[in-house]
C-alpha beads as a LAMMPS data file, in Angstrom:
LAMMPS data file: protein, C-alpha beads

215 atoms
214 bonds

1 atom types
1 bond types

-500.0 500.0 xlo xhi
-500.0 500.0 ylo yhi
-500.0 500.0 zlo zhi

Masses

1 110.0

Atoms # bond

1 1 1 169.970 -229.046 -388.613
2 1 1 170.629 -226.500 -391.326
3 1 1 169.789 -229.120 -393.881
4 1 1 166.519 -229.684 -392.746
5 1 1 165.896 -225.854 -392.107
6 1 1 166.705 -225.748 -396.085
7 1 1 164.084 -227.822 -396.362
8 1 1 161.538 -226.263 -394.817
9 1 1 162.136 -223.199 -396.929
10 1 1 162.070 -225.166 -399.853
11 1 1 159.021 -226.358 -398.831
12 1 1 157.370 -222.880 -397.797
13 1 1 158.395 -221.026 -401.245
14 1 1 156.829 -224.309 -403.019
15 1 1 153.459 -223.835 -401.413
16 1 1 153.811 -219.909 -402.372
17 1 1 154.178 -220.561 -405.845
18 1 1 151.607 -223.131 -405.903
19 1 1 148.947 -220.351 -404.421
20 1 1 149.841 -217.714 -406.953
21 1 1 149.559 -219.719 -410.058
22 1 1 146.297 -220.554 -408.900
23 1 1 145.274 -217.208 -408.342
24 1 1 146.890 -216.514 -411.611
25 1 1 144.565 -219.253 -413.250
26 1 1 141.791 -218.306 -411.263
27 1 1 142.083 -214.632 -412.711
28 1 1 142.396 -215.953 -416.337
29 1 1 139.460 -217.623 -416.129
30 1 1 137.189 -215.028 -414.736
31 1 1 138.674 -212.493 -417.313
32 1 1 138.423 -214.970 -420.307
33 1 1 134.533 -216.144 -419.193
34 1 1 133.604 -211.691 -419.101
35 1 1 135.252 -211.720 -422.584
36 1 1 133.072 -214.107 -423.815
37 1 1 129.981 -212.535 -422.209
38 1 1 130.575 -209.249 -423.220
39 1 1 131.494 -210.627 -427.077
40 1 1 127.758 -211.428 -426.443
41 1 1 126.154 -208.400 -426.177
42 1 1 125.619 -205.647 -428.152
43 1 1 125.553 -202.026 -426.511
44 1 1 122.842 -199.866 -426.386
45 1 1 122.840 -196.866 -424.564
46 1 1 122.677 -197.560 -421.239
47 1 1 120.682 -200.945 -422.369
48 1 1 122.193 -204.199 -423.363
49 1 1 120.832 -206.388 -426.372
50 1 1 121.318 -210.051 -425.608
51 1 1 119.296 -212.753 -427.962
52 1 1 117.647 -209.898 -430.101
53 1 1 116.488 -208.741 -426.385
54 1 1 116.703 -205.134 -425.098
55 1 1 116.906 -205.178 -421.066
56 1 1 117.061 -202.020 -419.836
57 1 1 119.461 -201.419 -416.709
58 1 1 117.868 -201.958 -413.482
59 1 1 114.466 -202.201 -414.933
60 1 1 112.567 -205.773 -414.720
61 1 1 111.678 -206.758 -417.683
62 1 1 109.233 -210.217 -418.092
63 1 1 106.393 -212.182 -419.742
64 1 1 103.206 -209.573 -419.009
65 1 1 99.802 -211.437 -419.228
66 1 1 99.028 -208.707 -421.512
67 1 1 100.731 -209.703 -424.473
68 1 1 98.286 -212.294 -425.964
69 1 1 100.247 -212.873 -428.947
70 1 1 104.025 -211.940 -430.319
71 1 1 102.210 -209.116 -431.998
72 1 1 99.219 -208.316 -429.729
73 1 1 99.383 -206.560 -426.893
74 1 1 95.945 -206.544 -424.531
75 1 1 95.397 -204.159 -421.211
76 1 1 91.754 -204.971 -420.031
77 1 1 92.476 -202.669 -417.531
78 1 1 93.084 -199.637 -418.930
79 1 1 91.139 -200.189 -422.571
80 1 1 94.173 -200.323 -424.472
81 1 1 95.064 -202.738 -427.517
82 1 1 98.429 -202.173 -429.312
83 1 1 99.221 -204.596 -433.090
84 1 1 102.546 -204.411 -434.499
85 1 1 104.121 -205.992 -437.344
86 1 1 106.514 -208.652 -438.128
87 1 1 110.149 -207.972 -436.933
88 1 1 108.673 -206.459 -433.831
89 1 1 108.240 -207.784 -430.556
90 1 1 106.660 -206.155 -427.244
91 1 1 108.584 -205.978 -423.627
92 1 1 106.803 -204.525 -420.604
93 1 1 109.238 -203.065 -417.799
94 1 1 107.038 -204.638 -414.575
95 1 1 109.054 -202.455 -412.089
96 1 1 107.504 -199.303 -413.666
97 1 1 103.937 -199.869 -412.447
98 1 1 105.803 -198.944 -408.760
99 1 1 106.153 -195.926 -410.372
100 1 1 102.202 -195.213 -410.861
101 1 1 102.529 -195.567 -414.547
102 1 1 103.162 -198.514 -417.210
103 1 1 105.929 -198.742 -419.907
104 1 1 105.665 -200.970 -422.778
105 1 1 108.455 -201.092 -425.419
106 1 1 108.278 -201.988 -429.030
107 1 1 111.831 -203.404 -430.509
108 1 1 113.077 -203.816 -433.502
109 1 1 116.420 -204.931 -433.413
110 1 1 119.024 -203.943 -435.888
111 1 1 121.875 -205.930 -437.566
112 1 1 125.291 -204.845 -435.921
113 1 1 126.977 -203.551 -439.087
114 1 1 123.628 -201.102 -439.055
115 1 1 124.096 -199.679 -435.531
116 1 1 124.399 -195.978 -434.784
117 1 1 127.470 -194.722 -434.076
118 1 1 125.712 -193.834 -430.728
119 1 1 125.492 -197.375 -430.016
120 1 1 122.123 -197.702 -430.290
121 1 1 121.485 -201.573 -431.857
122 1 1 117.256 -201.400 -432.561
123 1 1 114.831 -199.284 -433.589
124 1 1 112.276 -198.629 -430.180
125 1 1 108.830 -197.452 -429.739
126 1 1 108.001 -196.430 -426.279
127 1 1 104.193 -196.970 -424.899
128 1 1 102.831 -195.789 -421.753
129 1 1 100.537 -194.402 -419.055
130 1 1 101.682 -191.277 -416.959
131 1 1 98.801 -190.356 -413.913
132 1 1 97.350 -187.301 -413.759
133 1 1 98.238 -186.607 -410.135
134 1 1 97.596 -182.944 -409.929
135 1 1 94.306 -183.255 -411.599
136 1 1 95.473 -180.841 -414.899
137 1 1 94.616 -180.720 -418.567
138 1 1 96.738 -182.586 -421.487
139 1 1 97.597 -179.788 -422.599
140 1 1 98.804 -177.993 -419.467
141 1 1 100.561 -180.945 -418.294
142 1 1 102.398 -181.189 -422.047
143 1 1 102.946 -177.471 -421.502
144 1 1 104.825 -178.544 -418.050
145 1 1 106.390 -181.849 -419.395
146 1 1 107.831 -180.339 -422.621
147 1 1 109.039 -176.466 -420.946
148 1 1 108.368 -174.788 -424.121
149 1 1 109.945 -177.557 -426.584
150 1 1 106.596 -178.514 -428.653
151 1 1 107.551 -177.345 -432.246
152 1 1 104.245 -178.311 -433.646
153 1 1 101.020 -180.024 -432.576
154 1 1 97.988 -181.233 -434.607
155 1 1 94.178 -181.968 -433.696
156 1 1 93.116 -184.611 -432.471
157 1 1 92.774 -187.873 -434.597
158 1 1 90.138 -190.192 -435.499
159 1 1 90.975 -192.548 -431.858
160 1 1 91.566 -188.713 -429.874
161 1 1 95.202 -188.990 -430.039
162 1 1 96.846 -185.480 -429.879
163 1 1 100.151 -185.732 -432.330
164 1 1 103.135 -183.421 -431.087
165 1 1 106.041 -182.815 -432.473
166 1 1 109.200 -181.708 -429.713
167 1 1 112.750 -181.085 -429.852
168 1 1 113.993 -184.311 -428.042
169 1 1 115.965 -183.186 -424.841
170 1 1 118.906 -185.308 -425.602
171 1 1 120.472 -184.140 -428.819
172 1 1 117.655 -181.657 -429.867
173 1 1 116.612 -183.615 -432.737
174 1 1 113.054 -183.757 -433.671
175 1 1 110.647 -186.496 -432.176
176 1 1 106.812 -187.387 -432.874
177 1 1 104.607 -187.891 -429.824
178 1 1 100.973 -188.892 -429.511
179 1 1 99.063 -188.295 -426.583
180 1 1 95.200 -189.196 -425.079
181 1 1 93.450 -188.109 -422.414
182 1 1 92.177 -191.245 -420.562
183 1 1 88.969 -190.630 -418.488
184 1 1 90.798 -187.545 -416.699
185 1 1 92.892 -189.445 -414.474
186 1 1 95.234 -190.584 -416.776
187 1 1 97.440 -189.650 -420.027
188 1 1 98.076 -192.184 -422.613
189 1 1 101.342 -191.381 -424.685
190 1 1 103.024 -193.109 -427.683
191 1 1 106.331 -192.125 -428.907
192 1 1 109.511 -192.569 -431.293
193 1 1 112.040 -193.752 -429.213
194 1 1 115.270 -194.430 -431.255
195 1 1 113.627 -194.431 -434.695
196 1 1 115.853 -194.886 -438.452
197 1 1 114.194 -193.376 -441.234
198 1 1 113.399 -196.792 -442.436
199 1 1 110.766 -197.098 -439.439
200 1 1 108.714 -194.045 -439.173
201 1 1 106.231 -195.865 -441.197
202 1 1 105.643 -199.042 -439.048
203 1 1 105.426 -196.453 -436.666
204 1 1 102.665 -194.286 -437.792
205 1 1 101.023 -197.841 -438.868
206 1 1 101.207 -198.750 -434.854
207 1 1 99.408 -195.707 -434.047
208 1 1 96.468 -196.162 -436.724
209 1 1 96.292 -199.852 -435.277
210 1 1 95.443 -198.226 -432.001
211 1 1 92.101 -199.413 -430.046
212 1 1 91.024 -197.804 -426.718
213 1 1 88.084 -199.539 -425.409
214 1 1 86.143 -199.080 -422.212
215 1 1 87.711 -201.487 -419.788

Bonds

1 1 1 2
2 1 2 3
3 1 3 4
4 1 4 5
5 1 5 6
6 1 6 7
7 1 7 8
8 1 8 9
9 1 9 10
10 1 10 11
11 1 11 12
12 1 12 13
13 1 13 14
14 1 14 15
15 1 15 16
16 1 16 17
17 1 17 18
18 1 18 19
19 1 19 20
20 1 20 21
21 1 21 22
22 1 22 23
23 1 23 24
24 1 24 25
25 1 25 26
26 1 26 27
27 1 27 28
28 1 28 29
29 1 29 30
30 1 30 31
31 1 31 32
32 1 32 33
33 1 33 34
34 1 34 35
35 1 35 36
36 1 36 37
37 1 37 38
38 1 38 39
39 1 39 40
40 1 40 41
41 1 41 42
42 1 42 43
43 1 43 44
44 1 44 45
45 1 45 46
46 1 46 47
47 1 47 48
48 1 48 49
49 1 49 50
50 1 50 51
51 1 51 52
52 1 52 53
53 1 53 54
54 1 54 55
55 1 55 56
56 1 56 57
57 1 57 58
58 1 58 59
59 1 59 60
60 1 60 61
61 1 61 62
62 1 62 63
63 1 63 64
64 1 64 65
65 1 65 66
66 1 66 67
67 1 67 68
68 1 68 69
69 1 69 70
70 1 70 71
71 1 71 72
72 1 72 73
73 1 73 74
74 1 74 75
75 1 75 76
76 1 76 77
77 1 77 78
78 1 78 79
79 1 79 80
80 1 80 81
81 1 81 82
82 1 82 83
83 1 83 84
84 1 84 85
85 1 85 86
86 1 86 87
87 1 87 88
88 1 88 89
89 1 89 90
90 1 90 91
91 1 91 92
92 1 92 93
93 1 93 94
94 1 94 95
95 1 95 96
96 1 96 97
97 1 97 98
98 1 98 99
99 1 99 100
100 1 100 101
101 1 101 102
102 1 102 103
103 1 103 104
104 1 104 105
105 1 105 106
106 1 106 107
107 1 107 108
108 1 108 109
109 1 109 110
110 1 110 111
111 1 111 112
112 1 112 113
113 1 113 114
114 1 114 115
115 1 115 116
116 1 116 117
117 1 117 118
118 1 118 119
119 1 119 120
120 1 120 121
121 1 121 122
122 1 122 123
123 1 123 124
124 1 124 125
125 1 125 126
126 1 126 127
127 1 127 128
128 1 128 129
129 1 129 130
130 1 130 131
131 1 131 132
132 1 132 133
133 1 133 134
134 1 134 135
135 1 135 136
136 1 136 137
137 1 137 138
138 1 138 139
139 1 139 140
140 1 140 141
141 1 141 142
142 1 142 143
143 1 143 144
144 1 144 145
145 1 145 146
146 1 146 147
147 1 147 148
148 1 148 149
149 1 149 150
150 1 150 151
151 1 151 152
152 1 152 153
153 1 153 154
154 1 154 155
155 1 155 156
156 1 156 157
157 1 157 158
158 1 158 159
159 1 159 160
160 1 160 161
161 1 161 162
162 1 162 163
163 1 163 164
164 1 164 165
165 1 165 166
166 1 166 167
167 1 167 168
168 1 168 169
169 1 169 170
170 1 170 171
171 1 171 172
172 1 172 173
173 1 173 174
174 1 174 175
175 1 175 176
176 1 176 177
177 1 177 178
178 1 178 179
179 1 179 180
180 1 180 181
181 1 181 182
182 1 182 183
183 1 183 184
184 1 184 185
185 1 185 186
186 1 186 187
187 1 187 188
188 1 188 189
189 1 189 190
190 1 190 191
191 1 191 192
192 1 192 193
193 1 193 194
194 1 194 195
195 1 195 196
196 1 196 197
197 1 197 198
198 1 198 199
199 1 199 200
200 1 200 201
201 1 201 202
202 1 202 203
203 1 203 204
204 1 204 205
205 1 205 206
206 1 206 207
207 1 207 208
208 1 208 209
209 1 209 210
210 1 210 211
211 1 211 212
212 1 212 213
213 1 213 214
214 1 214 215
């Protein structure tokens, strides 16, 4: 009798060893498959680049109908057609037209050894439409938007775009904004998003390349 109760517990502490080295090898597994993910990605502000792609966090970025070509983007809708360059490419968050208004972003993504210290991994143009709910004037809504942070702003150009210059509300740093007035209803804006040095040019190029055309 005790002999076989010996067994028993023999038996019982075999079975509990079994179960946690398999929950020990589960738990390697799952933390050695994250590692390999996350060796995968490259941070970028609250954004992750993965294949030379910026996805913002719980945005929904996909292929827009829009972009007719890697370096054409097309909005029949609204009148609006944006070039850019090689090394570019053009992502549409879909989840912002919920929001009333339309984001497009332009990317450039930087080697790793070039990143900010920030974290920030490409250079990023940011393109949209903002509605004109309360029915005011570009410039009073940019009065409201910016609260007093426009250092400088210029006449309209050639294609009507109003260039601003602000104190960026993040770090305070300067930032160049273009803005149009679209039919009343709308405001068209343009903007540096995460610029180096190196691509202010391509993006004062983009905004030359503009073309608004009556949908």
């Amino acid at each position: 009798m005790f002999v076989k109760k010996n067994k028993k517990i023999v038996v019982l502490m075999l079975i509990m060893v079994s179960i946690v080295m398999l929950f020990l090898f589960v738990c390697f597994k799952s933390e050695k498959s994250l590692s390999v993910k996350q060796e995968n990605k490259i941070p970028y502000n609250n954004k992750v680049v993965t294949e030379n792609k910026i996805v913002p966090e719980q945005r929904s970025v996909e292929p827009d109908k829009n972009i007719v070509s890697p370096n054409l983007y097309e909005n029949k809708e609204l009148g609006i057609r944006i070039k850019i360059m090689e090394g570019w490419s053009i992502e549409v968050d879909t989840s912002s037209r919920k929001n009333d208004h339309l984001n497009v972003y332009l990317i450039k993504p930087k080697q790793q050894e070039n990143c900010a210290e920030s974290g920030y991994c490409a250079d990023v143009i940011f393109v949209g439409i903002n509605e004109n709910k309360e029915n005011k004037t570009l410039q009073e809504y940019l009065n409201d938007k910016h609260d007093n942070r426009i250092i400088s702003q210029e006449s309209p150009t050639t294609n009507g775009l109003h260039r601003l210059v602000v104190n960026n509300l993040f770090d305070g740093a300067h930032q160049t904004e273009y803005w149009k007035d679209l039919n009343g209803d709308k405001f068209f804006f343009i903007e540096e998003g995460y610029l180096s040095d190196s691509q202010k040019d391509d993006f004062e190029k983009i905004v030359n390349d503009l073309e608004f055309f009556i949908p």
